[in-house]
C-alpha positions as CSV (number, residue, x, y, z in Angstrom):
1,X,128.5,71.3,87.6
2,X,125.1,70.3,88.0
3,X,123.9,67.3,89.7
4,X,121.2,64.4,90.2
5,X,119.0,67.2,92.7
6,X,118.3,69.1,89.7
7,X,118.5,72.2,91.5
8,X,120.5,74.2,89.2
9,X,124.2,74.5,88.0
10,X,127.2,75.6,90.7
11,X,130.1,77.3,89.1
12,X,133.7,77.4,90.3
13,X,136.5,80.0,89.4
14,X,139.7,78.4,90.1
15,X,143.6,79.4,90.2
16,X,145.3,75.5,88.9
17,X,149.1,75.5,89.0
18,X,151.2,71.8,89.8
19,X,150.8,72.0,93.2
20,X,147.7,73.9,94.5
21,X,144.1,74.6,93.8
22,X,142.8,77.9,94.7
23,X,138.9,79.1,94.8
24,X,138.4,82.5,93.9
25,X,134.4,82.9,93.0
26,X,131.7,80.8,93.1
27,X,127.9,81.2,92.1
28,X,124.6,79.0,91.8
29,X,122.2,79.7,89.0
30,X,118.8,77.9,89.8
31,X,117.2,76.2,87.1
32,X,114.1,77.7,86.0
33,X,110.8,75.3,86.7
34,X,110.2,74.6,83.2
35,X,114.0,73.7,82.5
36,X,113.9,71.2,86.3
37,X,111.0,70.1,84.9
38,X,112.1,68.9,81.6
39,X,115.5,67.9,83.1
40,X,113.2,65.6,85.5
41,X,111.3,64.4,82.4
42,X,115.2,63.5,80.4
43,X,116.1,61.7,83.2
44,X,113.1,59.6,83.6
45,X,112.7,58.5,80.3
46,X,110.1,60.5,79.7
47,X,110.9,62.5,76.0
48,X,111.6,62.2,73.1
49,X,114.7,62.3,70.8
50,X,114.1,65.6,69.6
51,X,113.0,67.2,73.2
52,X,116.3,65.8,74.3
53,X,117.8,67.7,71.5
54,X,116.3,70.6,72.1
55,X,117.0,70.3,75.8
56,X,120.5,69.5,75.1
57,X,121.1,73.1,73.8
58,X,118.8,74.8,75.9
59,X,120.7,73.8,78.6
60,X,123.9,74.8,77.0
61,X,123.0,78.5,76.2
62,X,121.9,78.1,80.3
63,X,125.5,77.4,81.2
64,X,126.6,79.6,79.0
65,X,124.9,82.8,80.1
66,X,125.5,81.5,83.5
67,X,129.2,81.9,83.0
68,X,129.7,85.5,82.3
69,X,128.0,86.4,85.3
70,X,131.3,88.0,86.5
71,X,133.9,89.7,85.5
72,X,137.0,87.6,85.3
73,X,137.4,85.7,82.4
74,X,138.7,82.3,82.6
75,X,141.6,80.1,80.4
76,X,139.6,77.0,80.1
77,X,136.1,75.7,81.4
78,X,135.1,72.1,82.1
79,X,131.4,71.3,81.9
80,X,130.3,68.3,83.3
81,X,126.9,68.5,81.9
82,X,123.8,67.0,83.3
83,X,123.7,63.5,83.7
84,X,120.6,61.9,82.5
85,X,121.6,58.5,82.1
86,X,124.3,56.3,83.2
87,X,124.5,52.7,83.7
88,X,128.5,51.9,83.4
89,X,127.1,48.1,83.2
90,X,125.7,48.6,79.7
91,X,128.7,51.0,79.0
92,X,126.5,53.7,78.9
93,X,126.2,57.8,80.2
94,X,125.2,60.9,78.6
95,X,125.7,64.3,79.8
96,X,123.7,67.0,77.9
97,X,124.5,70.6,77.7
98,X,126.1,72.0,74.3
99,X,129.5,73.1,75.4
100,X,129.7,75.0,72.4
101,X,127.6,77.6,73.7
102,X,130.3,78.3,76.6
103,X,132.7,77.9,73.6
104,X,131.2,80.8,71.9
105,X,130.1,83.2,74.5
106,X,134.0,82.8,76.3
107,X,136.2,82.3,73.5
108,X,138.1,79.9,75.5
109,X,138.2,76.3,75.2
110,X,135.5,73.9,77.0
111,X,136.5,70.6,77.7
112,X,133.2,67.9,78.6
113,X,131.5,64.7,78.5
114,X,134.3,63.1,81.1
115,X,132.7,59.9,82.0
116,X,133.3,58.8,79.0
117,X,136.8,58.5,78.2
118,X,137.0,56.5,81.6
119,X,134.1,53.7,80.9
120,X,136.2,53.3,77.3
121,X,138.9,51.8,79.5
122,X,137.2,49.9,81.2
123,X,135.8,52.1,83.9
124,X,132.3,52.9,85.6
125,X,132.8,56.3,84.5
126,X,132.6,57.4,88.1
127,X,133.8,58.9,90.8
128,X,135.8,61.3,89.0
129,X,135.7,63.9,91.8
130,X,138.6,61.5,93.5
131,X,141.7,63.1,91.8
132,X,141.2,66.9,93.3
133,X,140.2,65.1,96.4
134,X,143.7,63.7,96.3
135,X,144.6,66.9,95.6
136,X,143.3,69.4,97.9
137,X,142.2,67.1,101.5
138,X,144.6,64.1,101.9
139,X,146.9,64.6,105.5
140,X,150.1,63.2,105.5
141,X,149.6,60.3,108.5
142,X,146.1,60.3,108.6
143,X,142.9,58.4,107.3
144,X,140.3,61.0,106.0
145,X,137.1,60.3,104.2
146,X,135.7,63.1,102.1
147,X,132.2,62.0,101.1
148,X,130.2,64.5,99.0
149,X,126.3,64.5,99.8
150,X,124.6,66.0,96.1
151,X,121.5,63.7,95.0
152,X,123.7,60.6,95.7
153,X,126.4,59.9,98.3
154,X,129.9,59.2,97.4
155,X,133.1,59.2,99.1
156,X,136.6,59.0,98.7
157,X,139.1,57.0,101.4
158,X,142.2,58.9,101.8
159,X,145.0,56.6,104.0
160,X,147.8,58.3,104.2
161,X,149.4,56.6,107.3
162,X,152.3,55.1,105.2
163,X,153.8,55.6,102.2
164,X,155.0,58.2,100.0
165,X,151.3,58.7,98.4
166,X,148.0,57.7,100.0
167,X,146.0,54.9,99.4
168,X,142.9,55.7,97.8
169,X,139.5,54.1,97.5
170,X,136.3,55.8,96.0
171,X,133.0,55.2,95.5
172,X,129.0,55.6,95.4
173,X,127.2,54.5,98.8
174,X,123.8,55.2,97.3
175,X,121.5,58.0,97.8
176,X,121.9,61.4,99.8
177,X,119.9,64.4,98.9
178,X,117.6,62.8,96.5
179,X,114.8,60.6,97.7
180,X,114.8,63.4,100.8
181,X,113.9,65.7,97.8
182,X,111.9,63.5,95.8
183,X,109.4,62.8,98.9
184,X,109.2,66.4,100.5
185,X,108.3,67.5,97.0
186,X,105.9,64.7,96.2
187,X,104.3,65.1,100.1
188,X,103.2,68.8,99.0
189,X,102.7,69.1,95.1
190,X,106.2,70.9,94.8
191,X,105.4,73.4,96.7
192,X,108.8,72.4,98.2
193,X,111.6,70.9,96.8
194,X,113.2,70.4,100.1
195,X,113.3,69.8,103.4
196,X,115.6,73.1,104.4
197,X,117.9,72.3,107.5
198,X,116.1,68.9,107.8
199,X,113.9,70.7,109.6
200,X,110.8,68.0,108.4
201,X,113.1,65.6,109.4
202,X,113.8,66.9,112.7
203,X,110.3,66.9,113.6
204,X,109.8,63.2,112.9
205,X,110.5,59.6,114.2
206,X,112.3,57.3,111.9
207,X,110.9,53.7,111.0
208,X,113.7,51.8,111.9
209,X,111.9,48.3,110.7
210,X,111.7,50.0,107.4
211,X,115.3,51.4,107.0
212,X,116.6,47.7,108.1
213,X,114.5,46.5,105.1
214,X,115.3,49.4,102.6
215,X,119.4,49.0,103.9
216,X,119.0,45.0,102.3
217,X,119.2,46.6,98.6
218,X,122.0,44.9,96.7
219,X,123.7,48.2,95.5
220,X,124.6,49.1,99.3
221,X,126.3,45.4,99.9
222,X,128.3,45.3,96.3
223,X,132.1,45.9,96.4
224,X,133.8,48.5,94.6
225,X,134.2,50.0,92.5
226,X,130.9,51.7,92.4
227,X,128.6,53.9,91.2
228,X,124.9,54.6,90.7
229,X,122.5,57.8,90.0
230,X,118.6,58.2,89.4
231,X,117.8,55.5,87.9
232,X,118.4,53.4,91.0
233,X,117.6,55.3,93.9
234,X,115.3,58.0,92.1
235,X,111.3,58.1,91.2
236,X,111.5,54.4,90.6
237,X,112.8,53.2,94.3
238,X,110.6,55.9,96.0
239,X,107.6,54.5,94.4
240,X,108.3,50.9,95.3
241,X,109.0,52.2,98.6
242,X,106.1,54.3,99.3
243,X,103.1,51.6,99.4
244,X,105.8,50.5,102.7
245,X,105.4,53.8,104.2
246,X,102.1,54.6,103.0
247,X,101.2,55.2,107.2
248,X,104.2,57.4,107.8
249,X,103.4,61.0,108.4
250,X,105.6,63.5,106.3
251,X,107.8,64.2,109.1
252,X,108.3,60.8,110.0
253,X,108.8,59.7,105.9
254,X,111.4,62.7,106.3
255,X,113.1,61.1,109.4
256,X,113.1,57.2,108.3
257,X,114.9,58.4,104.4
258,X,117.2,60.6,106.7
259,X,117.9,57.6,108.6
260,X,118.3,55.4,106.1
261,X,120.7,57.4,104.0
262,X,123.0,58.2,106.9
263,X,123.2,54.4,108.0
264,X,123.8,53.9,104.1
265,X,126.8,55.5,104.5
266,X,127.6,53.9,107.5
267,X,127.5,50.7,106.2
268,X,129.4,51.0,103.3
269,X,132.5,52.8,105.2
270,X,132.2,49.5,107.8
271,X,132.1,47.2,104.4
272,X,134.0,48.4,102.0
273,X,136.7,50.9,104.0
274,X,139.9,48.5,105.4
275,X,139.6,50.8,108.6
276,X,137.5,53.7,109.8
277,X,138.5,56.7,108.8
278,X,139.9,59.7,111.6
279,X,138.1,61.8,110.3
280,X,135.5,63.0,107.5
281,X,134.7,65.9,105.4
282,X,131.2,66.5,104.3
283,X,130.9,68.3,100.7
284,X,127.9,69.6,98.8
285,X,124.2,70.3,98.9
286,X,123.9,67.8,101.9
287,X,125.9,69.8,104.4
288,X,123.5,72.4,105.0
289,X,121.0,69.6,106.4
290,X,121.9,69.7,109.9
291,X,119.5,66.6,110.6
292,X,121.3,64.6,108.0
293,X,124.5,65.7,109.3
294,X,123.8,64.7,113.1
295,X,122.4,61.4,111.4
296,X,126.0,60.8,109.9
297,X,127.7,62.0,113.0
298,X,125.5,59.7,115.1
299,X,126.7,56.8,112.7
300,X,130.0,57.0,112.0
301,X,131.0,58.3,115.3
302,X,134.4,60.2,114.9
303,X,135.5,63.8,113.5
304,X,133.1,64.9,111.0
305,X,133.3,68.2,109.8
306,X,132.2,70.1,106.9
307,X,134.5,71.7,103.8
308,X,133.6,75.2,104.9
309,X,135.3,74.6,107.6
310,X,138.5,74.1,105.8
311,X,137.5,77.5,103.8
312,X,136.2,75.4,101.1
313,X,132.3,76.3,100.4
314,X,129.9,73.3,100.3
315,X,128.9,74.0,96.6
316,X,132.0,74.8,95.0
317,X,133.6,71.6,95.5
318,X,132.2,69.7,93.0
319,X,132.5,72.4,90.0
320,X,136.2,73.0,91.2
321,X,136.8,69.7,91.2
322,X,135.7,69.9,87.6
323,X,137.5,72.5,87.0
324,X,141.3,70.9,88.2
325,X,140.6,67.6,85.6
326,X,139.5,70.4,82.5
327,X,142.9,71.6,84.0
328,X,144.5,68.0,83.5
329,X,142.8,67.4,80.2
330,X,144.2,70.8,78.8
331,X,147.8,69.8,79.8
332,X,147.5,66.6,78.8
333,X,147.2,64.8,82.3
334,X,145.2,61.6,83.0
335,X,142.3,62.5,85.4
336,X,141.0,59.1,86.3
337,X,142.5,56.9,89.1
338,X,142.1,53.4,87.7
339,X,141.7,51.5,91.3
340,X,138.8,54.0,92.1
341,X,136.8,53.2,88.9
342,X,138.0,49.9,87.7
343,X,139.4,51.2,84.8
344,X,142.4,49.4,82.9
345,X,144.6,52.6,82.9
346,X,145.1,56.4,83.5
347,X,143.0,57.9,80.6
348,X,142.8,61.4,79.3
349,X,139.3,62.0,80.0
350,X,137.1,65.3,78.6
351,X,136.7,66.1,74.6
352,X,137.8,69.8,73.6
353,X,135.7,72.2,72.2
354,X,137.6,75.4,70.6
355,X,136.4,78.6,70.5
């Protein structure tokens, strides 16, 4: 898996049987500058059809040499690719990364581009995440949120208070990692790419007349389902934003994004959510930003804790998670939930690549 902060890919080595999901390794291979760079570029419109193509396999052989990194040889992969466009309005997402490369080099099949099968039937194409969610956090007679924080925030409402299964909601709130990243690395030339335990953040005082104005965008107020990526709450809404906060120091730029993405969140679960949830479980990049975190916990004001203290580590959520639908593909399992992504049914989702 590799996601919208274009950090690098996060792999997961799972155990998959019909009733569990087990971890047993996971690794982070940082993308080289060059390859961020021109990921950046993809995803921002800015190359052309034959850079994409050339990026498309570049990336691929990256994945690929990636994955035989250790020594235990897997059954199946899924790839999810790197997203570098999706709008499920126009019907539209692309994940690049040849999985033929992983094909090759593992002699196993690959199964990718998932978003797809579910925007056929009618679907955004996203949160996909939701099924393992299902799988490996909901509590019999409780209401737990998990809400992953990679470039963009999403979360998934597991109510399991009644009934033999939970009910389940999904869905993008809008951005979590990635504006913080985009302005700490704008603010010092790349130098950094960012803000390591909030600790810019931490330092600053948060415009709260900006983060009321910023918290009017339409995406925030629209009922599910959901979703949304970089072109929405990338390099486009940071530079309409930044003429707004052209007099905000970079601690307090840090502090009012900080703000604004955990009262984001906030708003969504009081909006969207038929009750608040007993508790929530943060997921990905965005745990390790304790100023974010505290932001979230200041908001939402009940248990909040983070996957790794459920033994699950903060990166290997989302490529395990990816890892249980290649899993459902393989065996012929649906691995969308139609009420999370407005889909018209349970769809096979992934296209097999054979060794």
């Amino acid at each position: 898996m590799s996601g919208t902060s274009l950090d690098g890919a996060d792999y997961a080595l799972c155990e998959i049987g019909r009733r569990a999901v087990e971890l047993r390794e996971h690794w982070h291979a940082a993308f080289p500058a060059r390859l961020r760079e021109r990921l950046r570029a993809a995803a921002a419109n800015e190359c052309h059809s034959w850079e994409l193509a050339q990026l498309h396999n570049d990336l691929g052989q990256f994945y690929a040499r990636n994955a035989r990194r250790r020594r235990r040889k897997p059954q199946g992969v899924g790839l999810h690719g790197q997203t570098v466009f999706h709008d499920a309005q126009r019907c539209a997402t692309l994940q690049i990364g040849e999985p033929a490369w992983l094909a090759e080099g593992l002699r196993v099949p690959i199964v990718s581009n998932f978003r797809a099968g579910d925007i056929s039937a009618g679907g955004q194409g996203a949160p996909l995440a939701t099924i393992f969610h299902v799988r490996v956090f909901a509590e019999k007679g409780r209401h737990v949120c998990v809400n992953n924080l990679g470039g963009i925030s999403n979360v998934t409402s597991l109510d399991w208070r009644r009934g033999p299964k939970p009910r389940v909601i999904a869905f993008d709130t809008g951005p979590a990692n990635m504006l913080l990243d985009l302005a700490i690395a704008r603010r010092t030339s790349s130098r950094r790419l960012f803000d390591r335990d909030g600790a810019w953040a931490a330092r600053g005082k948060a415009n709260e007349k900006l983060v009321t104005r910023w918290l009017k965008h339409p995406f925030l107020w629209k009922e599910p389902p959901k979703s949304t990526g970089r072109e929405m709450f990338g390099e486009a809404f940071l530079n309409r934003i930044s003429q707004q906060a052209a007099g905000l120091s970079k601690f307090d730029l840090l502090a009012t994004l900080t703000q604004f993405t955990a009262q984001s969140i906030q708003l969504n679960y009081s909006r969207h959510l038929p009750s608040p949830p007993e508790r929530i479980i943060l997921c990905g990049g965005g745990v390790a930003n304790k100023t974010l975190v505290g932001a979230i916990r200041g908001e939402l004001r009940c248990e909040v804790f983070s996957c790794e203290d459920l033994g699950w580590p903060a990166q290997a959520i989302e490529p395990a998670a990816f890892a249980f639908l290649a899993w459902l593909r393989l065996n012929r399992l649906p691995g969308n939930i139609p009420g999370t992504t407005g889909a018209r049914r349970a769809a096979l989702l992934g296209e097999i690549a054979e060794p």
